[in-house]
C-alpha positions in Angstrom: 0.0 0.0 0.0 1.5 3.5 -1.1 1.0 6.5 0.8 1.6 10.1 0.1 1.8 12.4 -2.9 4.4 13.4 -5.8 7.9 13.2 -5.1 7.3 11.8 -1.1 5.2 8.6 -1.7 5.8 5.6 0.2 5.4 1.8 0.7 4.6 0.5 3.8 6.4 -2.3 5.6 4.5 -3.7 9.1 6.4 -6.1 11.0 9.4 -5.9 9.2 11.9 -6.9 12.3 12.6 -10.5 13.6 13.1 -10.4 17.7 15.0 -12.5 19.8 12.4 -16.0 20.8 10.1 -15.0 23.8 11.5 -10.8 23.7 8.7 -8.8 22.9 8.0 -4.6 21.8 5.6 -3.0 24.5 4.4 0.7 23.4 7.5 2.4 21.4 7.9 6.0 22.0 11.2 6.6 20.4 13.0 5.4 17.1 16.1 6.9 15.8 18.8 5.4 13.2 22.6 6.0 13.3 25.1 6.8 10.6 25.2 2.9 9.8 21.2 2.8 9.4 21.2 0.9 12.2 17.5 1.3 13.8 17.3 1.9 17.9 13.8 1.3 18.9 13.2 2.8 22.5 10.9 0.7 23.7 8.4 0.1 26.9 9.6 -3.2 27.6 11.8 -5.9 29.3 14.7 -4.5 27.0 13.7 -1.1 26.3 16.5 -0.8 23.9 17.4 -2.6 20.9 19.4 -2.4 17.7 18.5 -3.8 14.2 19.8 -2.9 10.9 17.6 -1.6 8.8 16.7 -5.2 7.4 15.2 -6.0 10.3 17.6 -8.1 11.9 18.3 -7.8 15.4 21.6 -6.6 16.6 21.6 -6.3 20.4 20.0 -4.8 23.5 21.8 -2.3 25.3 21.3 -0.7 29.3 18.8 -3.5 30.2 19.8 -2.6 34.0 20.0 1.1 33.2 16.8 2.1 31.8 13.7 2.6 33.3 11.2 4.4 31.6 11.5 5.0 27.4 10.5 8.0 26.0 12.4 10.4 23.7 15.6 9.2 22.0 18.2 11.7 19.8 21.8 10.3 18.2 24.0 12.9 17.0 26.2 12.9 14.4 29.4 11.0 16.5 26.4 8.3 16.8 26.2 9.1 20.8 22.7 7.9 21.4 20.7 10.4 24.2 17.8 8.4 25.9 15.1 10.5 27.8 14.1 8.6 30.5 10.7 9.9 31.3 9.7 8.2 35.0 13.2 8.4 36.1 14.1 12.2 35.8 16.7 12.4 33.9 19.1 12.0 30.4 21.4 8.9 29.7 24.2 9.6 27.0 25.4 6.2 25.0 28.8 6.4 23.0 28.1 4.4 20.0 29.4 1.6 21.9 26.7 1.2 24.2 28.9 2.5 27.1 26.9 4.7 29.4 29.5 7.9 29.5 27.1 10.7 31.0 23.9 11.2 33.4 22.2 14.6 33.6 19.7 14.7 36.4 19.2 12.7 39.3 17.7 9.2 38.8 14.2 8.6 40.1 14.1 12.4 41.5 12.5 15.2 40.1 13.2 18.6 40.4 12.5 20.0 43.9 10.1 23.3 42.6 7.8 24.1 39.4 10.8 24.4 36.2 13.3 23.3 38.2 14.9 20.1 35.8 13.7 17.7 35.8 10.3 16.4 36.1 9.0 13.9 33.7 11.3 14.9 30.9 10.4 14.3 27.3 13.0 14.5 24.5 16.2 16.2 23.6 18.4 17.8 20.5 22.2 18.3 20.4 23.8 20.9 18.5 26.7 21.1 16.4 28.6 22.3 19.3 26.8 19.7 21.2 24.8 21.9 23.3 21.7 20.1 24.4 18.0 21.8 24.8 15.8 19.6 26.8 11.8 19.3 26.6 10.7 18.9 30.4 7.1 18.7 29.4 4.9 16.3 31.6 5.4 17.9 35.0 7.2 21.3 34.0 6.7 23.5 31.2 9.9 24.2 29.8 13.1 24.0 27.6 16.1 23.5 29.7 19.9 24.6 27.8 22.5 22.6 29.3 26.3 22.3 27.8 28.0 19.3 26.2 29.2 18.2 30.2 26.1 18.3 31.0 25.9 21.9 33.1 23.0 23.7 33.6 23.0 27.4 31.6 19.8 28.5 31.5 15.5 27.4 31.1 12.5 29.1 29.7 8.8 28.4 29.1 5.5 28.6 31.4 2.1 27.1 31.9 0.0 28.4 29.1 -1.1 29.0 25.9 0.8 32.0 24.8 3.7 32.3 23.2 6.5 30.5 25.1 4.3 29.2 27.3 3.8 25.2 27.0 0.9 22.9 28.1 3.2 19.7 27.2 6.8 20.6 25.8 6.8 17.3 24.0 10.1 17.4 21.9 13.0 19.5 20.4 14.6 19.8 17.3 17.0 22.1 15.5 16.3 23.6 11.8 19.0 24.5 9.3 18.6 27.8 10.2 19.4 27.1 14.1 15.6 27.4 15.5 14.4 25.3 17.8 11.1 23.5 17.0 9.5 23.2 20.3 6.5 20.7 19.8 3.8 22.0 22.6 1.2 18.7 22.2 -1.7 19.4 23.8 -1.6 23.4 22.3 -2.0 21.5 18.9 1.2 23.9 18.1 4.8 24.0 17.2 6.4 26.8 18.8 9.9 28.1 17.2 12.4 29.7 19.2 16.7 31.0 18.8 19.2 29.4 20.5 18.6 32.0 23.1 14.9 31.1 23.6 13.7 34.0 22.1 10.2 33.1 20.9 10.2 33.8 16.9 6.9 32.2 15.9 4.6 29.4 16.1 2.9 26.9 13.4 -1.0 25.9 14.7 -3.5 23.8 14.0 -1.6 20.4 14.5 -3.3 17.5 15.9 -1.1 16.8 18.9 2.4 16.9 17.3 4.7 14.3 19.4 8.0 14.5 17.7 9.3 15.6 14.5 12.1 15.4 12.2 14.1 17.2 9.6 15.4 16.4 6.2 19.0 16.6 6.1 18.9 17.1 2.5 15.7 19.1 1.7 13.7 22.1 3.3 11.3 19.5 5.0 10.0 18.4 8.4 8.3 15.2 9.0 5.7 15.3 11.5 4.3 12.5 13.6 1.1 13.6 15.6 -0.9 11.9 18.0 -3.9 12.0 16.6 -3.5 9.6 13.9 -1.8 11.4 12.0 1.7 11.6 9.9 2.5 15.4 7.9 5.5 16.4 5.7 5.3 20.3 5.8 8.1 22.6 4.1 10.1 24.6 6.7 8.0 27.6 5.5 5.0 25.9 6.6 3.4 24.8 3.2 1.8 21.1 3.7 3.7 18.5 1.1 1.3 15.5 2.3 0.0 13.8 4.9 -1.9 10.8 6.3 -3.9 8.7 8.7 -6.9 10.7 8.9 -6.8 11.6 12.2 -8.6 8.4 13.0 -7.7 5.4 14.4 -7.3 2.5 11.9 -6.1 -0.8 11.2 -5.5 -0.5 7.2 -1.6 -1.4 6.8 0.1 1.9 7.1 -2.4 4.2 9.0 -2.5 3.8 13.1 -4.6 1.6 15.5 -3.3 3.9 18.5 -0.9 7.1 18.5 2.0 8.0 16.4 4.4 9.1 18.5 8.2 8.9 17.7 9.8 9.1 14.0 13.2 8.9 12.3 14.4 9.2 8.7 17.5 6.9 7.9 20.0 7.9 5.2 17.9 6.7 2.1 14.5 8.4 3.3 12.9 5.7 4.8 10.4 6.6 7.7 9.9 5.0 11.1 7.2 5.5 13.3 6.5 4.1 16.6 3.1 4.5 18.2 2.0 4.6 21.9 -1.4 3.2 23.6 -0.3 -0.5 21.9 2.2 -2.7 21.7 4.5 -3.4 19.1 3.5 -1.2 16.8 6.7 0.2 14.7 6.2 0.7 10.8 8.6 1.6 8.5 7.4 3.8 4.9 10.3 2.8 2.0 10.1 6.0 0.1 9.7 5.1 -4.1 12.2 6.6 -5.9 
């Protein structure tokens, strides 16, 4: 089955990864792939993190004893992988070895008063300096800044609707043009900010955006939304595609729960893991 339009149409593959017997996928917030296309599906589960390539075949688990709670996953371009642990309060840094080499935050304790980091984090970007920016969404509203050691330098956002104000700061990512894309869920909105957290401007009428990611090659952000719904916008804001309906389905392709994480590996092929059931991770070949 094909979805999409023109030059960003796509074939979907269900199912396409082979476990280890009796390991199983519970919901899977986060998907991301490495400079090797290898696939890291953060997942709610007895091993919440495991590595395929992008055939499907299953590489290993990593952090079994390390991580608690799955949520937003990031790897930058030195293929460090950055897991968001949502329940226990804090970032875990990978090297591309699977070697835990930095904590920020305290495990299992959230931040002592409203904004202070962290409480019920949600996602994370790195930038080329390997600066991080935080979402903090589920029990603060904000965007921490922290350095590549992992030091504090400074936080913004507020309970709200307004502009840099946050409902749930669900995710961060960082345009070509260095503005953070701030995805505020339940305000159906994507907020855009400078490094400095200056607010620039915001793109509405969303239907819950969860995470989103950029094209490395084209003016293009890929949008997966929790209603239902997956949308490839230009970075101007001019809709390219988009499907799912904004209902819940179970047509190959479209989404019996909520899409909620999504990652493009080097040859345009999507991943997109959904929330509210199990093992549901589906990958969209894009036709050339």
């Amino acid at each position: 089955m094909t979805f999409g339009s023109d030059n960003y149409t796509y074939t979907v593959q269900e199912n396409w990864w082979t476990l280890p017997e009796g390991w199983a996928f519970g919901w899977i917030p986060g998907v991301a792939c490495d400079s090797q296309d290898r696939v890291y599906v953060y997942s709610r589960s007895e091993h919440p993190l495991m590595v395929f390539d992008r055939e499907g075949h299953f590489l290993e688990a990593w952090a079994d004893d390390i991580l608690v709670d799955a949520h937003g996953i990031y790897i930058d371009d030195e293929d460090n992988v950055f897991c968001t642990e949502r329940e226990d309060h804090c970032i875990r840094k990978f090297n591309k070895h699977g070697e835990l080499v930095l904590t920020i935050g305290t495990p299992g304790q959230p931040g002592a008063n409203d904004g202070d980091p962290f409480n019920l984090p949600t996602d994370l970007v790195v930038t080329r300096t390997g600066d991080l920016y935080i979402t903090d969404g589920y029990g603060n509203a904000r965007v921490h800044h922290y350095d590549a050691e992992g030091n504090h330098i400074k936080s913004w956002g507020e309970w709200g609707t307004g502009p840099s104000q946050f409902e749930l700061s669900h995710c961060v990512r960082i345009d070509r043009h260095d503005r953070l894309w701030v995805c505020d869920r339940t305000n159906d909105r994507i907020q855009l900010f400078d490094l400095d957290g200056n607010y620039l401007e915001e793109r509405a009428g969303l239907a819950k955006p969860d995470t989103i990611f950029f094209d490395p090659k084209e003016d293009v952000v890929y949008i997966a939304e929790l209603d239902q719904q997956l949308s490839i916008y230009t970075l101007d804001g001019d809709l390219i595609t988009q499907w799912g309906g904004r209902k819940k389905s179970e047509k190959p392709g479209e989404f019996i729960a909520c899409p909620h994480g999504i990652w493009m590996d080097s040859r345009g092929d999507l991943y997109v893991g959904e929330v509210q059931h199990d093992a549901r991770l589906t990958k969209f070949v894009r036709n050339k």
